[in-house]
N, C-alpha and C positions, 0 to 999 in steps of 0.2 A: 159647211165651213166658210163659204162665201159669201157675200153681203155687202154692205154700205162699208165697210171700215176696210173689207181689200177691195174694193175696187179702183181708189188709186194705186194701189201695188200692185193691183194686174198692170194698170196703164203704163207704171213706173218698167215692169220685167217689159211690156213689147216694146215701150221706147228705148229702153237697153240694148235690144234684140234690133232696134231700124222700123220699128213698126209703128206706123200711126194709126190710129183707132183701132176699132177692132175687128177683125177680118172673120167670116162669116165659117160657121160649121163645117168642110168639104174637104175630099182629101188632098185638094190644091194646097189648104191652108196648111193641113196637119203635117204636109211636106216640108214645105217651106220653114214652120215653127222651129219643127225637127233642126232642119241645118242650120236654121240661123243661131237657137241654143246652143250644139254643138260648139258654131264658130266664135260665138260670144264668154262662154260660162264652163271652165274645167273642171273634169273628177277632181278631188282635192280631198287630204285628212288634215289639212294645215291645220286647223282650231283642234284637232285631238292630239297631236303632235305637240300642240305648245302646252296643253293641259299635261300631258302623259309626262312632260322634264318640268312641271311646275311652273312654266314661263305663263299660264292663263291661267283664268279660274275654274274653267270647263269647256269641254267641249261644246258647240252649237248644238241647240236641242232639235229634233226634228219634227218639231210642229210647222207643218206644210207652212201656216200662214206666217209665223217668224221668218222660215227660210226665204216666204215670198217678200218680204219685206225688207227684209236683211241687202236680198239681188235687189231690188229696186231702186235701195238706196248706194248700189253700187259695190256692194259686198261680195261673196266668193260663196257660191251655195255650197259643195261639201262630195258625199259621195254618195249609194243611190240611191237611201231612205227621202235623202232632201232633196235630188235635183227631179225624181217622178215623183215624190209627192207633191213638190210647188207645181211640176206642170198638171198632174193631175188637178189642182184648184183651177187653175188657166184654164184648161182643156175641156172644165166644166160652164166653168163662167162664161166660156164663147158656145156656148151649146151642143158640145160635144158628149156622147154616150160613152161612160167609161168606167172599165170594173178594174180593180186593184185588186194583183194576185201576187201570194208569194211564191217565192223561188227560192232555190236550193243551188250550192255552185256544185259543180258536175267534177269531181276529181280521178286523181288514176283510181279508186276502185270503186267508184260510183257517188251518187249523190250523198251530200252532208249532212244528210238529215235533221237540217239546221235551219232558221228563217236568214239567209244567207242576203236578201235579194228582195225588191219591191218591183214589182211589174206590174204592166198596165196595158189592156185593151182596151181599142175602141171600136165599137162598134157603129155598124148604118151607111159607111160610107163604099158604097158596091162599084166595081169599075170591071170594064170588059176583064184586064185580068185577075181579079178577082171580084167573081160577082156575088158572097157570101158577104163582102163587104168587111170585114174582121181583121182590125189591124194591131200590129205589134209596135208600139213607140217605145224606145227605149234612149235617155238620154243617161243612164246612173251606170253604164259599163267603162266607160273612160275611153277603151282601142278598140269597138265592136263596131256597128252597122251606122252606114251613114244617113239612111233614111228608113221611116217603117217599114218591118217585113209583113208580107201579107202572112195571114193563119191561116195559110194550107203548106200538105206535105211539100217538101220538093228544097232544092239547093236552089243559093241566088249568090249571083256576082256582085259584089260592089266594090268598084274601083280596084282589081286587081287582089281580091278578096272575096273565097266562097266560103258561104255559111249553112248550114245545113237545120232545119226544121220541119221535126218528126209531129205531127197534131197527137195528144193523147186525150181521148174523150171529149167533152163538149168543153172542158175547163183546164185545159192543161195542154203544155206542149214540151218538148227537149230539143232546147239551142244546143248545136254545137258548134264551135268560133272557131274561124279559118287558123290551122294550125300555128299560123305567124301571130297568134293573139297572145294575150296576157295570161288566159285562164282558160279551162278547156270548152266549158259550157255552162247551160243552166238546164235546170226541171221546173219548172210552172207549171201550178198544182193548184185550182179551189179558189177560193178569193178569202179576203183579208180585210180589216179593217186598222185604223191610225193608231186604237187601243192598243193592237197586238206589234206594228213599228214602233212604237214605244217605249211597248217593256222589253223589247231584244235590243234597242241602242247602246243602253248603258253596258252588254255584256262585250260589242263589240268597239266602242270607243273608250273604254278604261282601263287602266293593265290591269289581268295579261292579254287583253282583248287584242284579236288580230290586226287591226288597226292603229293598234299605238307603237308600234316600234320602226314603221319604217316610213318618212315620209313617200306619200306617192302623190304626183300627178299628171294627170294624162290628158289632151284633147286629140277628139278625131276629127279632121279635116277632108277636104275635099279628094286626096289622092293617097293620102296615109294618117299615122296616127304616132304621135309624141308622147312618149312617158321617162320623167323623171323618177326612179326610184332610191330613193337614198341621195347620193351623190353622182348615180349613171342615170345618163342620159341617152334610153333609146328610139331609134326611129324606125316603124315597121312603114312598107309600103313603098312610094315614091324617096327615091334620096336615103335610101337605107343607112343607118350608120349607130355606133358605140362611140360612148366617150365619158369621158370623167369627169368632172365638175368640182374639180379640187382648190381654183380658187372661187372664192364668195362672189366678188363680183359676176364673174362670169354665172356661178350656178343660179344668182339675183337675175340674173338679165333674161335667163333662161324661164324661168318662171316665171317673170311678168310679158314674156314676150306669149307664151301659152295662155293670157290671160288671166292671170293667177291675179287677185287685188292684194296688194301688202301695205294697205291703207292702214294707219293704224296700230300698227305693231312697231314697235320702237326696232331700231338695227341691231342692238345689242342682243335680243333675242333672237334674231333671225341669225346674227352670228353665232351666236350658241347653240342653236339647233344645226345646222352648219356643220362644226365644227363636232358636236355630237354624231352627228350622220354618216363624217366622212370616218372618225375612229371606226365605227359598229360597223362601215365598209369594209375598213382593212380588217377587221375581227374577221367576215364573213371570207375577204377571202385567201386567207391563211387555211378556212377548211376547205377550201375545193381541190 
């Protein structure tokens, strides 16, 4: 999928990211990429959110190379079909070995048996601690790991943050996310190809798909991790805290302070969705 017509939108996403040319295959680089992604480009459903109350025409499709184009030109990649599949083009294009695997979200009575999930290994890049070389980049969880995890058994700290990762077989493994996370876990199973992210988008960005009723958005940072849901705003990690975001300004500010681009979108929508989010708040919580 990559070629002469993205490779100004690779160059477009690393200068986005602070990067001038392009940095070499190693797992110096794949570190680095990892955090600078992280700190440039949020989880985000905002393009399914404004299609879902008829404020767009659709949702953003998830052809890696639209998404990488989309980020280049300064756009808002999405959530994790789009932000591992643009890097997976990236990640190939600087010469990096990489297999695409689905995953499954991990819930209280097991896995969803669902293409939940886009993952990505890379392989070749071997280091005293791990000398199989087999790494886990994951930039499509929004509050999970703040640089790759290596693919062997074992729990790992980051930043006040442990995560746990069980290997299953030569292609598969189960995350499970330091209990202050969003979501419990994942199962990564096989590999996958863009055909099969494709035909499961539309089930999950169009009602009653899980993603169109609440907006979310999350970045993980250097000591914790921000997520917008609705109209609460929580903060796991460093500066722990709850809050409400009941007026617009405030919740606008919050969202582009995360990174969020609101390029684009007229205010009158943004108010509406807004204002939709915070009603379906107090709906939700009249049941608790």
């Amino acid at each position: 999928m990559t070629g002469p017509m993205t490779g100004p939108a690779i160059e477009g996403y690393l200068r986005r990211l602070g990067v001038e040319g392009r940095p070499g295959a190693t797992y110096e680089t794949l570190v680095d990429l990892h955090r600078r992604h992280l700190d440039t480009l949020p989880y985000d459903n905002l393009s399914i959110m404004l299609a879902a109350i008829g404020l767009a025409e659709a949702p953003h499709s998830v052809d890696p190379v639209e998404t990488l184009e989309r980020v280049a030109e300064g756009g808002n990649a999405g959530y994790c079909f789009h932000h591992n599949g643009l890097v997976s083009l990236v990640l190939e294009e600087l010469g990096f070995d990489v297999v695409r695997r689905p995953g499954q979200l991990i819930e209280t009575t097991g896995p969803s048996g669902e293409l939940d999930h886009l993952a990505l290994e890379v392989r070749g890049l071997p280091t005293p601690e791990n000398p199989g070389g087999r790494w886990w980049p994951d930039l499509g969880f929004g509050d999970a790991f703040r640089e790759p995890l290596p693919l062997v058994d074992g729990h790992f700290r980051q930043s006040g943050f442990t995560y746990r990762l069980v290997r299953v077989g030569e292609k598969g493994w189960t995350f499970h996310h330091d209990p202050a996370g969003s979501f419990h876990g994942n199962l990564v199973r096989g590999e996958i190809g863009q055909g099969e992210v494709a035909a499961r988008h539309p089930a999950l960005s169009t009602p009653p798909g899980p993603y169109t009723s609440k907006l979310v958005v999350q970045r993980r940072d250097e000591t914790g991790a921000d997520t917008v849901r609705s109209v609460r705003h929580t903060r796991i990690g460093a500066g722990a805290r709850t809050r409400e975001l009941r007026d617009f300004e405030e919740w606008r500010s919050v969202l582009v302070g995360m990174g969020l681009s609101l390029a684009g979108i007229e205010e009158d929508a943004l108010r509406e969705l807004h204002e939709r989010q915070a009603t379906d708040y107090d709906d939700w919580l009249l049941t608790r």
